[in-house]
Backbone as JSON, one array per atom type, in Angstrom:
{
  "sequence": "XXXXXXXXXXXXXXXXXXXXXXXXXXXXXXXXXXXXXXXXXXXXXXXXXXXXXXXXXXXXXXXXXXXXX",
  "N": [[30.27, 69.55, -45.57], [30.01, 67.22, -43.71], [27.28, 66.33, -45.02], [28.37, 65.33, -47.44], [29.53, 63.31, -46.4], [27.97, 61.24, -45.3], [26.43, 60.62, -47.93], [28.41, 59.59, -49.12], [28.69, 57.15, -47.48], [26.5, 55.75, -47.26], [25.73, 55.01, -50.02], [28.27, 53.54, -49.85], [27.71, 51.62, -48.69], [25.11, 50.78, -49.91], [26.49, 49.61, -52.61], [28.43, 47.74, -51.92], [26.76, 45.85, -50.29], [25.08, 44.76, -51.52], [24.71, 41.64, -53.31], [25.08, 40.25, -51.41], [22.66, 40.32, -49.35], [20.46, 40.46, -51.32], [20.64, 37.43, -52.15], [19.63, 36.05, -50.14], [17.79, 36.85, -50.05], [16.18, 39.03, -48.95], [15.23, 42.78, -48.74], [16.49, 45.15, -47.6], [18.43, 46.31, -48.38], [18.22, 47.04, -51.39], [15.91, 49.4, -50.83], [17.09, 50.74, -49.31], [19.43, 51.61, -50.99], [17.66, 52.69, -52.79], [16.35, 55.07, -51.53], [18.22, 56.46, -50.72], [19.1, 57.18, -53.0], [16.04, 58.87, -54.04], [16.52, 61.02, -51.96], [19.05, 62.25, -53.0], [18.11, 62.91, -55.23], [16.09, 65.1, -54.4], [17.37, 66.73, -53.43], [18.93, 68.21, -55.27], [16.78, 68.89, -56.85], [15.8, 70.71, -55.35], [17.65, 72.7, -54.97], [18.2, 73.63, -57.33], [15.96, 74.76, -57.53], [15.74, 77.03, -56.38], [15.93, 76.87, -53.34], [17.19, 77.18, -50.32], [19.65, 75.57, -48.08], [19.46, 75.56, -45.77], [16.85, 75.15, -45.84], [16.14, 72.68, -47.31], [14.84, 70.2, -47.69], [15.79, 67.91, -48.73], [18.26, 67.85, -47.73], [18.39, 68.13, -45.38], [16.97, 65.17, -44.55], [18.85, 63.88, -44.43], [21.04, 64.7, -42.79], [19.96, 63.94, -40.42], [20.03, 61.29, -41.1], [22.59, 60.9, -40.57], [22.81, 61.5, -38.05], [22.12, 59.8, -37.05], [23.77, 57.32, -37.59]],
  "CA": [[31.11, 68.39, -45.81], [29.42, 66.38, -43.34], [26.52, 65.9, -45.84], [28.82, 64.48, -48.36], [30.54, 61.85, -46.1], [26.95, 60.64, -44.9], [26.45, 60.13, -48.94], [29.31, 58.56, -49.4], [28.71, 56.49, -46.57], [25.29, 55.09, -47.78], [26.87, 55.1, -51.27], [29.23, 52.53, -50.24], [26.72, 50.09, -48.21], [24.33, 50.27, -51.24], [27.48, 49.18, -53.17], [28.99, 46.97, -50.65], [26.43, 45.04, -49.62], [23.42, 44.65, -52.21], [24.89, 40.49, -53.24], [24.7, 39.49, -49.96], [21.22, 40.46, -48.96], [19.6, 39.4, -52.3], [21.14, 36.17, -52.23], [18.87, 35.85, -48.51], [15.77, 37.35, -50.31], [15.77, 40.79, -48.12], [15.03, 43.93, -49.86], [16.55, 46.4, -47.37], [20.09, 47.27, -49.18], [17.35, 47.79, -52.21], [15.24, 50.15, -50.53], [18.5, 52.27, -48.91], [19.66, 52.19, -52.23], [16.09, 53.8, -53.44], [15.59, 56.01, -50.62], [19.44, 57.45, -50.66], [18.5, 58.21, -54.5], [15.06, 59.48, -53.76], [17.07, 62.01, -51.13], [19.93, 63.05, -53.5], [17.38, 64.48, -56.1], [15.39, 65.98, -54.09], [18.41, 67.98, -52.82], [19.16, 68.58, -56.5], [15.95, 69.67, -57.37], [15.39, 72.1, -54.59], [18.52, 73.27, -54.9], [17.73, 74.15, -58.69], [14.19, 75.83, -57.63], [16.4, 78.18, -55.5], [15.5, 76.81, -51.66], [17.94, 77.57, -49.11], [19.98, 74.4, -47.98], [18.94, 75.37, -44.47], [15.25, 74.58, -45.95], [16.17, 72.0, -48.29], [14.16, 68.75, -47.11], [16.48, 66.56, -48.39], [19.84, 67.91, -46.67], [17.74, 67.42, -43.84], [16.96, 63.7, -44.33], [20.46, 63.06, -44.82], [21.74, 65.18, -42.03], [19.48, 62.87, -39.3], [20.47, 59.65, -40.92], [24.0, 60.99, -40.13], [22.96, 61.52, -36.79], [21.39, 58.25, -36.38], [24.54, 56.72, -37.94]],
  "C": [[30.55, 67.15, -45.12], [28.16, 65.69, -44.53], [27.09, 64.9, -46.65], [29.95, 63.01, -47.56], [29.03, 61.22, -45.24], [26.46, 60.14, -46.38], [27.28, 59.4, -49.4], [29.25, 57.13, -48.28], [27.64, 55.05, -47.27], [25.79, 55.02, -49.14], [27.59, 53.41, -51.05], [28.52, 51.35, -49.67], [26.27, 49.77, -49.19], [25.35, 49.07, -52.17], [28.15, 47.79, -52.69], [27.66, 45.28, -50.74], [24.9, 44.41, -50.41], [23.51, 42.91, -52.51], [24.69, 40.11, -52.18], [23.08, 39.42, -49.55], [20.34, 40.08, -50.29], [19.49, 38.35, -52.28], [20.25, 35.6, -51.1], [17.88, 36.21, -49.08], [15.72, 38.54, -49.52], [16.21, 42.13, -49.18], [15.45, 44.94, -48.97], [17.9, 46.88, -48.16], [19.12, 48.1, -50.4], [17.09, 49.04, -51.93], [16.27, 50.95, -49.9], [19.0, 52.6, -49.79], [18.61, 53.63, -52.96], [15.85, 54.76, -53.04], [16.74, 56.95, -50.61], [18.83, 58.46, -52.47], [17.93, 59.32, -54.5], [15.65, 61.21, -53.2], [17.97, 62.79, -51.89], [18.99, 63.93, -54.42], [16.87, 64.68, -55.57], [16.05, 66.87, -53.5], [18.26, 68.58, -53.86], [17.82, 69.86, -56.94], [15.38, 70.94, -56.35], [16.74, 73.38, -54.52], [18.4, 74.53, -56.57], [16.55, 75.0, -58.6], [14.89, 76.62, -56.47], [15.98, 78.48, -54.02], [17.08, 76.74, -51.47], [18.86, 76.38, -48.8], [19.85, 74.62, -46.14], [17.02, 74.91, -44.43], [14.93, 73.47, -46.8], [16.16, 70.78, -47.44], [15.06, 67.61, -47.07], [17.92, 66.88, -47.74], [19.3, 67.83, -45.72], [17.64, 65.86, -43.34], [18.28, 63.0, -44.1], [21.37, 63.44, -43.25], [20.99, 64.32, -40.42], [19.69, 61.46, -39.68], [22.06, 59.82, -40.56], [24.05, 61.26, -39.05], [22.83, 59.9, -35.97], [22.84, 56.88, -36.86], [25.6, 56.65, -36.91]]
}
């Protein structure tokens, strides 16, 4: 459950906050947008090639930006 409230989290900045930072010219809401993406399929797809979710790379990435959060 933690996983999914660290996606929803990033989820709602992407959402939240992408007008503001364009409007300034900065590309990081972009690139958290891109990189949360990037992270959900690659859960998806390891999840589909039948890895583990204790070996699954991207519940990992997600589970240290929810530390770092």
């Amino acid at each position: 459950m933690n996983t999914l409230r660290a996606i929803l989290l990033l989820a709602v900045l992407c959402i939240s906050f992408p007008a503001k930072v364009a409007s300034q010219g900065h590309t990081e809401a972009v690139l958290l947008c891109h990189g949360l993406g990037e992270t959900v399929g690659m859960i998806y797809d390891q999840r589909e090639n039948g890895v583990s979710d204790e070996n699954n790379r991207g519940l990992a990435i997600l589970e240290q930006l929810e530390q770092e959060l």
